[in-house]
N, C-alpha and C positions, 0 to 999 in steps of 0.2 A: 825797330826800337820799341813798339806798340807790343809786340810780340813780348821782349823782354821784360817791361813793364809789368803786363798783365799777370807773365808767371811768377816775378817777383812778389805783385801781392798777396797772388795765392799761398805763397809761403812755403813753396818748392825749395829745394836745391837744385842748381844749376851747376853743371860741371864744365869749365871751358880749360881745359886739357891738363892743366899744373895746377888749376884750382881750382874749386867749389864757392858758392855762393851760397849760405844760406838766407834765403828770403824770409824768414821769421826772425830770424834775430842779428840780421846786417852782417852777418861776419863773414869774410870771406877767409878758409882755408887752406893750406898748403896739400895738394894732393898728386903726388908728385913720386917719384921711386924712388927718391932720398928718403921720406917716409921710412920704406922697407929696409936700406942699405946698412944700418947699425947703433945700436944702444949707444950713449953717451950719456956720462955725470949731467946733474942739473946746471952745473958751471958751461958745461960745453951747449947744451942746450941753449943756454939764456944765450952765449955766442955763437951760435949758428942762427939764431932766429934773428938776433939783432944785425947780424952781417948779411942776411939774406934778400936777396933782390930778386923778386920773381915779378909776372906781369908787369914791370915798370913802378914797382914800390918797396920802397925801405923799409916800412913802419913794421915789420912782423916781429911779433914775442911770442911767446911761452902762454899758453890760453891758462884762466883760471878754473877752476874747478868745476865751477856753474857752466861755463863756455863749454870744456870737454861732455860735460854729464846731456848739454843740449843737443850736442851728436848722437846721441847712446840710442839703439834703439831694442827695447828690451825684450820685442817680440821675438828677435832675431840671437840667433848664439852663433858663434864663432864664424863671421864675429857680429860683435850686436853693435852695429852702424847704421847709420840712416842712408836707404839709398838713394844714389847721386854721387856719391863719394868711388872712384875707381880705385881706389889702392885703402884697404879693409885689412892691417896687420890685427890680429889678435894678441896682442901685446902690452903691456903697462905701458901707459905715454904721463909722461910728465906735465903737472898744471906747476902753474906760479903762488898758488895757495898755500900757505903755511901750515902747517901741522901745530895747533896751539898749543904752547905748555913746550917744544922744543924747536927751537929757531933751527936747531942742524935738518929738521925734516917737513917736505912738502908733500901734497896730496896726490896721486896717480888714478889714474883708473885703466882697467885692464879692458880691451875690446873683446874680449872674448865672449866676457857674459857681463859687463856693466859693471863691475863690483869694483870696490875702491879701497885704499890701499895707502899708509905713509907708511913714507919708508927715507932713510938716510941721504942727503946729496950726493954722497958721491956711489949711492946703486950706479948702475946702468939701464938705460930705460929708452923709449925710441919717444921724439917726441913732433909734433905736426903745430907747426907755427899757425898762427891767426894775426888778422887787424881786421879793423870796423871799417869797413868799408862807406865811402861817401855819402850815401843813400843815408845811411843809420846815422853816421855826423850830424846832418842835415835836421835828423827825427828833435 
């Protein structure tokens, strides 16, 4: 447990098999090969994340824009992910961020090379559930 702790403050990512821990900013990820399996509208997104039960928790949504862009790692191109992460689609993944000025569209960011992107609800787009994990609650 001393062990976990310590990488935690260092501010790793932790991968423990379906998911990711980021130790900078509490969140833990869905990492998993549903990820890979297929695009869906922002409607199906928001319900698959809120139906999702992984490691023994309910609470996962749709990351917002800040959340996705703190994955990104821009040294890195296709895809430009932070490693720690086992499943690296280079593909638009869907945030929960609105697009100002049109309520029908929310913000994406493509892994391939970081760049960002609104576009319509009902695109198709892959997206990777997030919650704040107890640690960051706590913060």
């Amino acid at each position: 447990m001393k062990k976990l702790l310590i990488l935690l403050s260092l501010g790793s990512l932790l991968s423990a098999g379906e998911m990711a821990l980021d130790g900078r900013t509490g969140l833990m990820w869905q990492d998993n090969r549903f990820i890979e399996s297929e695009s869906v509208t922002f409607a199906q997104a928001e319900k698959l994340c809120e139906d999702m039960r992984l490691g023994g928790h309910k609470d996962w949504r749709i990351p917002t824009i800040r959340e996705l862009l703190s994955i990104i790692d821009y040294k890195k191109y296709d895809p430009a992910i932070l490693d720690g992460f086992s499943i690296g689609e280079s593909r638009y993944f869907w945030s929960s961020t609105q697009y100002m000025g049109d309520p029908d569209k929310v913000w994406g960011v493509n892994f391939k090379d970081g760049s960002l992107d609104a576009n319509g609800k009902s695109y198709d787009r892959r997206v990777r559930c997030v919650r704040t994990s107890i640690k960051a609650e706590k913060k």
